[in-house]
C-alpha positions in Angstrom: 62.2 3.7 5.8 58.5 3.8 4.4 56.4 7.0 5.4 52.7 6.3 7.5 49.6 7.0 6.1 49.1 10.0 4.8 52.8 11.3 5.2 55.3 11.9 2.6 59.3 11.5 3.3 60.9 14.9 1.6 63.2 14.4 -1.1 66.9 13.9 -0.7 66.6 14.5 2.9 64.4 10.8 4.5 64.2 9.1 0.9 61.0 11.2 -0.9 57.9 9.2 -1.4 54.7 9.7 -1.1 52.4 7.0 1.3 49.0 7.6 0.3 46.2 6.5 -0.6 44.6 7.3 -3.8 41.1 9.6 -1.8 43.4 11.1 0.2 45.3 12.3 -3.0 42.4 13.5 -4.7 41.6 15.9 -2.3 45.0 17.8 -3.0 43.3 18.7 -6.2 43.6 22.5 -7.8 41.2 24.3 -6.1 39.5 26.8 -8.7 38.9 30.1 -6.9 37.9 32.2 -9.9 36.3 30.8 -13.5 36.4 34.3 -15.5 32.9 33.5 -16.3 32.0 36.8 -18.1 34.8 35.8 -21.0 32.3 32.6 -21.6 30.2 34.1 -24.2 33.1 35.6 -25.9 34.8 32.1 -26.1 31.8 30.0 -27.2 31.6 32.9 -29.9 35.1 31.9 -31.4 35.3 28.4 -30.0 37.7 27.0 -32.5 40.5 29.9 -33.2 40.4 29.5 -29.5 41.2 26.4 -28.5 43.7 26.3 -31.5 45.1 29.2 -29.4 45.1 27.4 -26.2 46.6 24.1 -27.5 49.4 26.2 -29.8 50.3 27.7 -26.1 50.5 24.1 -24.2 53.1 22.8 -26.9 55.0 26.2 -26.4 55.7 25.7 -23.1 55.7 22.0 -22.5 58.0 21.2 -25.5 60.8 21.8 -24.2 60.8 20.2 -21.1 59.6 17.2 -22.8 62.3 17.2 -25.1 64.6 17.5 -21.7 62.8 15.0 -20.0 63.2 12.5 -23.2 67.2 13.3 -23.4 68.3 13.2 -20.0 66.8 10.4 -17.9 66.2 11.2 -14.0 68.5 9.0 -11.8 68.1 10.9 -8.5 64.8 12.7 -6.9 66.9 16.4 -6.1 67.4 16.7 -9.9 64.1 15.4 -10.3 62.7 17.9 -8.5 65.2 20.2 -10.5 63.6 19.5 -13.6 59.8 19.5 -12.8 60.1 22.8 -10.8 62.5 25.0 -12.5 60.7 27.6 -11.1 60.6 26.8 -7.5 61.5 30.4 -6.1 58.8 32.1 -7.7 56.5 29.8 -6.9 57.1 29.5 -3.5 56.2 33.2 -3.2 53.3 32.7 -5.0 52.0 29.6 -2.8 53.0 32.0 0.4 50.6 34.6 -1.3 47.8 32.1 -1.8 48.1 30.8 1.9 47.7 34.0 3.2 44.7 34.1 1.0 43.1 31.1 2.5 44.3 31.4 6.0 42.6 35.4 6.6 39.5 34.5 3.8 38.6 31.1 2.3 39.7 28.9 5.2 37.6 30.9 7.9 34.4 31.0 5.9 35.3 27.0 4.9 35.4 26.2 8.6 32.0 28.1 9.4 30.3 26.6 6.6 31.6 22.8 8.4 30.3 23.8 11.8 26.7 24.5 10.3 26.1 22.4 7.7 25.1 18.7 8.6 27.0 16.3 7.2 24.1 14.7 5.4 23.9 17.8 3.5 27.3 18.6 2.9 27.6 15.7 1.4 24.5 16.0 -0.6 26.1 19.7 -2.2 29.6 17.9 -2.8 27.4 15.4 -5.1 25.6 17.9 -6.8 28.7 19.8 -8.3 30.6 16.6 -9.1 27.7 15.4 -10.9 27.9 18.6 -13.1 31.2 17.7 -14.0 30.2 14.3 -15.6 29.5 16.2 -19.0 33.2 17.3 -18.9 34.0 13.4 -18.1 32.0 12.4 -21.2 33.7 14.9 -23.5 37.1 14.1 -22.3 36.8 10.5 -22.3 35.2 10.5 -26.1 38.5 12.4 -27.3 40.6 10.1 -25.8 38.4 7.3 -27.4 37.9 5.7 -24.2 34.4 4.5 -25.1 33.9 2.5 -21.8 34.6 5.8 -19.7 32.0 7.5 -21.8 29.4 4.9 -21.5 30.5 5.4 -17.2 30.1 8.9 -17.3 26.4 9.0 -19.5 25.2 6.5 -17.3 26.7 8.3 -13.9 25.0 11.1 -14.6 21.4 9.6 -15.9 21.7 7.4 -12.0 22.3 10.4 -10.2 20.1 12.9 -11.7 16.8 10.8 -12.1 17.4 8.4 -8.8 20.1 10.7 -7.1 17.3 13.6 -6.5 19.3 16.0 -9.4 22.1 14.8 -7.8 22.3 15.1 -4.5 22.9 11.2 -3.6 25.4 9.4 -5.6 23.3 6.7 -6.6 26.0 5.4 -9.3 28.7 4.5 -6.9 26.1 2.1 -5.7 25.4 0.4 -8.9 29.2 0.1 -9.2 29.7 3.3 -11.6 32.1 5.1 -10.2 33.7 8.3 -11.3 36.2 8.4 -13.6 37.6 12.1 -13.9 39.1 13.1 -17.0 39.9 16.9 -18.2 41.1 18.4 -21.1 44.5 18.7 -19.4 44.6 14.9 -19.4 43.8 14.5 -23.1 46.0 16.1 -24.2 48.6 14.3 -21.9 47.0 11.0 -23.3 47.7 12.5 -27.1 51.5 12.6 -25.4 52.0 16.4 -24.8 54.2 16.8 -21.8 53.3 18.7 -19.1 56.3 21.3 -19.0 57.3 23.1 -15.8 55.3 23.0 -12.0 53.7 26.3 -11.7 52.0 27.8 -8.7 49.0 30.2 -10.4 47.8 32.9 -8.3 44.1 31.9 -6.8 44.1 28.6 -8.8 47.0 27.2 -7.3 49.2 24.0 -8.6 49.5 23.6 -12.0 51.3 23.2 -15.3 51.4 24.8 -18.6 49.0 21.9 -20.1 47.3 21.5 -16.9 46.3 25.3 -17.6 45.4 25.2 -20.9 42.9 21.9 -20.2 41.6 24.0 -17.3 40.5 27.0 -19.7 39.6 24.8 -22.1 36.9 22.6 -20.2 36.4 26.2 -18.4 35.2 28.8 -21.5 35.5 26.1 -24.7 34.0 22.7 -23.8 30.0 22.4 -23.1 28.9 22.2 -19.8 25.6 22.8 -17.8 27.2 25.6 -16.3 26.2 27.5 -19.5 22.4 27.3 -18.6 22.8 28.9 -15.4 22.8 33.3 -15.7 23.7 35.2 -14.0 24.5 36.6 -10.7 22.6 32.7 -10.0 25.7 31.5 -11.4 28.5 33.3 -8.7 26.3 32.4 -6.0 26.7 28.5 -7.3 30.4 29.2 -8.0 31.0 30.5 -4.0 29.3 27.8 -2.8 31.1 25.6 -4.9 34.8 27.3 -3.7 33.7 27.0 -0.2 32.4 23.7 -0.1 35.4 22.4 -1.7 37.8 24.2 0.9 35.4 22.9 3.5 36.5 19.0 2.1 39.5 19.9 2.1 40.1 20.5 6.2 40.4 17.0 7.0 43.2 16.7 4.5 45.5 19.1 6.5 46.5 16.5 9.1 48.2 14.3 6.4 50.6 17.1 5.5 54.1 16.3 7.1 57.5 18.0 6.5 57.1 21.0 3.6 54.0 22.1 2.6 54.8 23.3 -0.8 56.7 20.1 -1.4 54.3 18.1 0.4 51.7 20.3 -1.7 54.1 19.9 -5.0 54.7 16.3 -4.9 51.1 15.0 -4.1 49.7 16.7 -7.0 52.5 15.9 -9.8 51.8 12.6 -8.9 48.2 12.5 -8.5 48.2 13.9 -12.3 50.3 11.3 -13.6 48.2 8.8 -11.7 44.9 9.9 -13.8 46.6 10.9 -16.8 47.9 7.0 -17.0 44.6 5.7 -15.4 46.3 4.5 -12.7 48.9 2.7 -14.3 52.1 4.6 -12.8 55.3 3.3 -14.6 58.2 5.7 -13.3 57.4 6.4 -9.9 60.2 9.3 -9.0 59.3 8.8 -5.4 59.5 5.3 -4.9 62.4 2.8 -4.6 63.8 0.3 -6.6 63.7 -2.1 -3.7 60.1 -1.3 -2.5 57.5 -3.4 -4.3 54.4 -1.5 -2.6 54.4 2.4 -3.6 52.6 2.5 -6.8 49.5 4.1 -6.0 47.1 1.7 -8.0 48.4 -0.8 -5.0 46.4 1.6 -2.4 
């Protein structure tokens, strides 16, 4: 039984995949409610005992699970789910806690912000911040030594900020450049650190140890135009930022089916491995041995 678009069949119970496609799986991405921008100056300060720091932590927590995952192959999706979310309870609570968050606070100012902002210009504010992001996508992309990616993301950003009005029309997508995310969290999944235990983070939402630790990184160690900006200039952008990404998110809600945290769980474990393998998925845990179409590069 295959799932419709945009559903997901709940493991062990109607077979467990996900049927998506690969937009509709981005926008289950971590949404960042706070930065910490004040620590910023003290990182850039000690920039390299710190990311030492933050790498030294990654391995402590995602060794051994990887270890685990390397010793004991997965043969059906409940233990699967067993061994990527050892934690499940207390994150459960934790994605209860961050609900209740959105549903009183973020999701009611996300909604307003929908109802008056033209879609022309809603738009336009979405391509402003991703285009910020292209300096992370460049940085990321030359420590994985993927020169092409690099060369995408320079030129991305040149398009969009001299033809994209600062970038506020994604010009690039039209010339056929288009984005190819890359964090810190998948480097160091492309160096082959695994990417130890789900977590649900307070605020920031799904996660994983190295997930985390790319997160901080690109946040407080790698460079980033977000540096230029003082403040309190720079909350104002971040708010706007939060709520115009909750305000994308909206739509999204009607693909949910079944469980939420699973639902929730499941799309963004495997929209990690999706990017971290540049779309070259080889052990799918939600697909079948008998189904030919549930890789997501065939969406």
């Amino acid at each position: 039984m295959k799932a419709g678009y945009g559903e997901i069949l709940c493991p062990g119970k109607s077979g467990g995949i996900i049927k998506n496609n690969v937009p509709a799986l981005r926008r289950f991405e971590t949404i960042h409610i706070t930065q910490g921008l004040k620590m910023r100056p003290l990182f850039f300060r000690h920039r390299p005992r710190a990311l030492l720091l933050t790498i030294m932590l990654a391995v402590l927590f995602a060794g051994p699970l990887s270890a685990r995952e390397a010793q004991e192959p997965v043969s059906q999706r409940d233990s699967w789910a067993q061994e990527v979310d050892p934690y499940e309870n207390w994150n459960r609570k934790v994605f209860s806690f961050n609900e209740t968050i959105d549903r009183w606070f973020l999701k009611p100012v996300a909604r307003f912000y929908r109802s008056v902002m033209p879609s022309f210009a809603d738009r336009a504010v979405t391509n402003f911040f991703n285009n910020l992001t292209e300096v992370r996508n460049f940085t990321n992309s030359v420590l994985q030594l993927k020169a092409e990616s690099a060369v995408v993301a320079v030129g991305r950003f040149t398009y969009n900020t001299v033809f994209g009005l600062g970038g506020l029309i994604d010009v690039a997508t039209a010339f056929d450049l288009p984005e190819r995310p890359e964090d810190f969290g998948q480097t160091l999944g492309y160096w082959g650190l695994g990417s130890g235990p789900y977590l649900m983070l307070p605020l920031l939402g799904p996660s994983s140890p190295r997930d985390f630790t790319g997160f901080a990184s690109d946040s407080f160690l790698a460079p980033s135009l977000w540096d230029n900006v003082d403040s309190p200039e720079s909350y104002y952008a971040r708010g706007v930022q939060i709520v115009d990404k909750r305000a994308d998110l909206i739509p999204a809600e009607s693909f949910i089916s079944g469980d939420t945290y699973t639902f929730v769980r499941n799309a963004y474990l495997q929209r990690r491995e999706f990017l971290i393998n540049d779309g070259k998925v080889e052990n799918d845990p939600f697909a079948n041995e008998d189904d030919e179409d549930l890789m997501l590069e065939d969406f």
